[in-house]
Structures are given as C-alpha cells and as structure tokens.
N, C-alpha and C positions, 0 to 999 in steps of 0.2 A: 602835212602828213601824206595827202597823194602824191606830192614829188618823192616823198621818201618810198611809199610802197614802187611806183615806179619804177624806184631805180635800182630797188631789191628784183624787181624781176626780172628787168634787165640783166643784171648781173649774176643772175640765179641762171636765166636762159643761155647766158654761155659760160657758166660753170659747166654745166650742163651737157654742153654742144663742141664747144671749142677745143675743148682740149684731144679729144678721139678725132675730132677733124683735122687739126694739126698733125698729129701722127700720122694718119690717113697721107697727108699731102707728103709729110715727111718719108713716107717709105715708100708711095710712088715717086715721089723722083729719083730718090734713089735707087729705085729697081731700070729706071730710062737712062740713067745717067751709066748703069753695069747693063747698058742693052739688052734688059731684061723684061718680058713683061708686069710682072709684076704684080702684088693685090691692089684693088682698088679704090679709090682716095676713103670709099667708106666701109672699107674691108673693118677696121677697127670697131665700129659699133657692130658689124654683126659678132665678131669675134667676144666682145665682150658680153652679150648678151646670150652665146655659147656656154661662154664657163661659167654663168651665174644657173644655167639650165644643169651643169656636171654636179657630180658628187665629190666631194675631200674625198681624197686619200692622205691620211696624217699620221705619221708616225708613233707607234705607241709610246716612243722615247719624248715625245714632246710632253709642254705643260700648257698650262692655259694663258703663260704669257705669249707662246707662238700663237694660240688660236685667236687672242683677245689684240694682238699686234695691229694687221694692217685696220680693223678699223680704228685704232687709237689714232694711227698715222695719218687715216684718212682723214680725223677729225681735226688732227693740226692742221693741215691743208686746206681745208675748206674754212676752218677761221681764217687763215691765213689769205684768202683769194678772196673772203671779204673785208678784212681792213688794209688789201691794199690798193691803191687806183690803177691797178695793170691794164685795165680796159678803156680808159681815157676818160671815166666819170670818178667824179669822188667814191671815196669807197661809203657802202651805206654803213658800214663801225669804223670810226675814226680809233686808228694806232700809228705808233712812231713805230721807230727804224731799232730801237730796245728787242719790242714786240713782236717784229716780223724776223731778227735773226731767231728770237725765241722758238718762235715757232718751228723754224727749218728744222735747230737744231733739236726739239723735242721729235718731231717724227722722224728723225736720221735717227734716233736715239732709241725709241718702238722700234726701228728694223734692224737694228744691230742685235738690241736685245734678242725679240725673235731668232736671230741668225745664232747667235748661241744657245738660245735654248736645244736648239734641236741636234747639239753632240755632235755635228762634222767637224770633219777638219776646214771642209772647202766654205762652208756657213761661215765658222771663224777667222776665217782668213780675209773672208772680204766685208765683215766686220770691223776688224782690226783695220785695214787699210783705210775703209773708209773713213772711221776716226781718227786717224794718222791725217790723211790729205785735210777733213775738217779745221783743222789747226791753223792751215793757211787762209783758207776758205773763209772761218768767219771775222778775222779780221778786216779784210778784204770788202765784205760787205758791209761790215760797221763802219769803217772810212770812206767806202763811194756812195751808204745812203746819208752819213756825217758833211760829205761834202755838198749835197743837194740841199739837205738842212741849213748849213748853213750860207749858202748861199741862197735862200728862196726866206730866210730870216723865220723858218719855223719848222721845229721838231717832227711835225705829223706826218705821215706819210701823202696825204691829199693833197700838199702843195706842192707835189710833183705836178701833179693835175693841173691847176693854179698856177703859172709865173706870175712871180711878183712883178707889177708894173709891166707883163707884159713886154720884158727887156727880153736881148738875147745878147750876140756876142760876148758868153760867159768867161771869155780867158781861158779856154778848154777846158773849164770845171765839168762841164757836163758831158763832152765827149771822152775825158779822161773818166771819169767815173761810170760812164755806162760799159768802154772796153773793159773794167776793173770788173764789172759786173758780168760780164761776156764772159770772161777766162773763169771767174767762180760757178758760173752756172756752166760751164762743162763739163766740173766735178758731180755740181751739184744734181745734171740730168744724165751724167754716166754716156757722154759723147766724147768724140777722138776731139784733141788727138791723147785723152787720159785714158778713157775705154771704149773697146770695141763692142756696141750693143748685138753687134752678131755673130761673136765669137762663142763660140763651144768648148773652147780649151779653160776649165775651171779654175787653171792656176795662175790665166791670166787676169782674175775676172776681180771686179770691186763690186759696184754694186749687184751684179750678177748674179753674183757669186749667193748671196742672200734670199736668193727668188727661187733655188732650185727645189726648195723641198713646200714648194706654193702650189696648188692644186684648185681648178674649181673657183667656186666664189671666190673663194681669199684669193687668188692667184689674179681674178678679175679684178680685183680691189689693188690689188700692189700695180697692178697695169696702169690703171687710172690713178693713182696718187701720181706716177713717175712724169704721163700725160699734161696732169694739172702741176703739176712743179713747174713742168718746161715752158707752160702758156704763161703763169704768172710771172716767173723770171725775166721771160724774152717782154712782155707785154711792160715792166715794169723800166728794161731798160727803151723801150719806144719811149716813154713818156719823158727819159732825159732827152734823147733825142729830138723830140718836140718841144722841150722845153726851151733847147739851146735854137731850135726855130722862133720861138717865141709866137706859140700857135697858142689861144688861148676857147677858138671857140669848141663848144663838148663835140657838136655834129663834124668838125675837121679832126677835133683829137681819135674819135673813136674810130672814125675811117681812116687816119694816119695810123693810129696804134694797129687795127685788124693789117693795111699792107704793110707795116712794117714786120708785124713778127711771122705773117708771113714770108717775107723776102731774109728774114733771120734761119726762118724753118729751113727754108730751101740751101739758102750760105751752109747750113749743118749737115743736109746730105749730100752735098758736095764734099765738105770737110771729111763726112761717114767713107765718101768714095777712094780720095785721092791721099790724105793723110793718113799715113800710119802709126798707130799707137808708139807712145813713148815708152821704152823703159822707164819701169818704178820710181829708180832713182832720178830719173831725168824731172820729173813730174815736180817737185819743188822748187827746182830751177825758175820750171812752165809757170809756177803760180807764184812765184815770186815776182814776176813784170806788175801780175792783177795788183801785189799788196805796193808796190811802189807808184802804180798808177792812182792808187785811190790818195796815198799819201800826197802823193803831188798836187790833187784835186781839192785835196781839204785844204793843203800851204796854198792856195791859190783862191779858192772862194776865200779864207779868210783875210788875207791881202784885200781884197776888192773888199771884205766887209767894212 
C-alpha cells in the first residue's frame, strides 16, 4: 500500500508540474530559435494562474454543454495520465490500449461538442476537421499501442514500463510504432506541420479554432488539457523508445523518459519554426505514413511472436 500511495504522488506531482513546464520550455525555444526574446520557461504557470483569477465572458447563445465541456475533458485526461506509464513507473490504475484511445477520443468529443454549441461558423469548422483527421488518427494509435502489446505479450498498458525479459533489438517494432505515435500526436496536440499553434487566421485553424469563444477559467482549463495531452503522448512514446533500449530500471526509465520528451519538446519547436503548415488536403497523405508505420510494427512484433 505505501509503494502504491508513493507512486500516486509521484505521479500526481508531475501531472501537476510537468505539463505547463513543457510548454514553458517549448515556447522559449521557440521564441530563440525566431531570435526573439521571448516568455519565460515559467511564463505558463503564471499565465494560467491569471485566467483562473479572470471572469467568463460567455455567450448568451451558449448551453451548459459549453460551460460543462472543458472540465469533462479535463476529467478524460487526467484518468487518462493515470493509467498510462508515460512517466516511466507503472501507472497507479492499470488500463489497456481499448481504454486509453477511449479516452482521447471522449475528450476530442467534449471539445467538439462544445465547439458547436456555441453557433459559429469558425467553432464548427474546426470541429468538423478535427473529427475528419480523428479518423486516421485513431487507428494509428490502436496498431502502434497493438504492436507494443503484442510484442511485450500483454494487453496493459504498464508493460510498456516493463520489457519482457529485458530484451531489446525489436525488429523495429518499437521504433516503428513510436514514429506512428509521433505523427498521431501532432494531430492530436495541434503542432505543424498539421496546425499552426500561432496562427490568427481562423480558417486555418483545427483545434484552434474551438478555443476562441474560451474565456477565464475555462480558457485555463482548455490550456492545460492541450499541456497534459502533449506530456502524456510524447512521455508515452519515450517508453517505446526505452523499451527497444531495453532499460528496465524505474530510476534510468523516469530520468530517460523526463530527457527524452524533453529533447521531443524542443524537435517541435523547431518543427513550430522551420516547417510550414500543410494544406488540408495534404494532411491525409501526412497521416497515412503514421497508419502504415503502426501496420508494419504489428506484421512484425507478430512475426517474432
């Protein structure tokens, strides 16, 4: 029971911590990288501590599934960042790979909703898109965390954490499946080269596009869901990455996973810098490599099974 409380608090302390820090790092390099000074690394937690102090302003055309939205969403997410091992301990709620695309796609599903309640054009636009690219998306993630499964010979998501026998040269199952995992989560965290997080132009905008009539708390709350997505994602593919090392101990995973998804943070604002957004239509093409990379990973751990 003490390792369990433990390891809840551990994991609670960088639910917590981690993900406004990530952002933090992520948008100063990228203000160094545009020769810019820039906010700094802990600009985000003042920021978000700001708009929990503001008032809404809410439209009177909205209902109570806009006001009731981000924390539904936040609640998927934070189940979500505890039954997965993104941080390089087991998770303290043991789920499979069912349950954690479940999860995504119920809080994609709160912010869509939201996005239509509220009568724009530009709400529903990047609504609709986002449930358009979803399509690829969770496929993608059901065959790269299928392939981990079954090459680790169990469903749960912890035996990411866990390699079996401590093996590694996986026949690229694992590096194939965390890339598969890479290209979904730049849909899934609204990074280039699918969208410009710091674009103003609303008709180009996906997840964006759904934030604009966010104010105040709520507005803090859609910040930090977006935060906590991107830390469990990136944290979730370190652990393939470690896995195909065949690093087994918790004190090397959790100091591999922290520099790894930092060294992912930074890879993205560089990407934020130097790539530019795809055409709409190009964007299926882009996430069709993800769905054929995770396919490969599955034909391939099953082979070795």
């Amino acid at each position: 029971m003490s390792i369990y409380l433990v390891r809840m608090a551990i994991v609670t302390c960088e639910i917590v911590l981690l993900p406004l820090l990530l952002i933090g790092i992520l948008r100063a390099t990228r203000s160094r990288l545009q020769k810019r000074k820039g906010p700094r690394i802990f600009q985000p937690f003042y920021d978000f501590m700001r708009l929990t102090r503001k008032s809404a302003v809410v439209s009177e055309e909205t209902g109570p599934l806009f006001r009731g939205a981000p924390a539904a969403s936040l609640a998927a997410l934070l189940i979500l960042a505890l039954v997965t091992p993104w941080s390089g301990l087991a998770a303290p709620i043991s789920g499979d790979l069912v349950l954690f695309v479940f999860l995504l796609a119920a809080a994609r599903m709160a912010s869509g909703l939201a996005a239509l309640d509220t009568g724009t054009a530009f709400g529903g636009l990047g609504a609709s898109r986002e449930s358009a690219l979803s399509i690829l998306v969770e496929p993608t993630l059901v065959l790269a965390l299928a392939a981990g499964a079954i090459y680790e010979g169990n469903l749960t998501l912890n035996a990411l954490c866990q390699p079996a026998n401590g093996r590694g040269g996986s026949a690229y199952v694992m590096p194939l499946a965390a890339a598969a995992i890479w290209l979904a989560a730049a849909v899934e965290t609204s990074r280039m080269p699918v969208e410009d997080p710091t674009t103003h132009l609303e008709l180009t905008m996906i997840h964006e596009a759904q934030m604009l009539e966010y104010s105040g708390p709520r507005l803090a709350l859609v910040e930090y869901q977006s935060a906590l997505k991107l830390t469990v994602l990136y944290g979730l593919i370190s652990q393939f990455i470690l896995n195909e090392m065949a690093i087994k101990s918790s004190i090397a995973r959790v100091s591999g996973t922290f520099g790894l998804t930092i060294a992912m943070v930074v890879a993205a604002a560089v990407m934020d810098v130097f790539l530019v957004r795809l055409h709409w239509r190009k964007l299926p093409d882009l996430l069709t490599f993800g769905l054929a990379f995770s396919l490969v990973a599955c034909l391939l751990a099953a082979l070795r099974g």
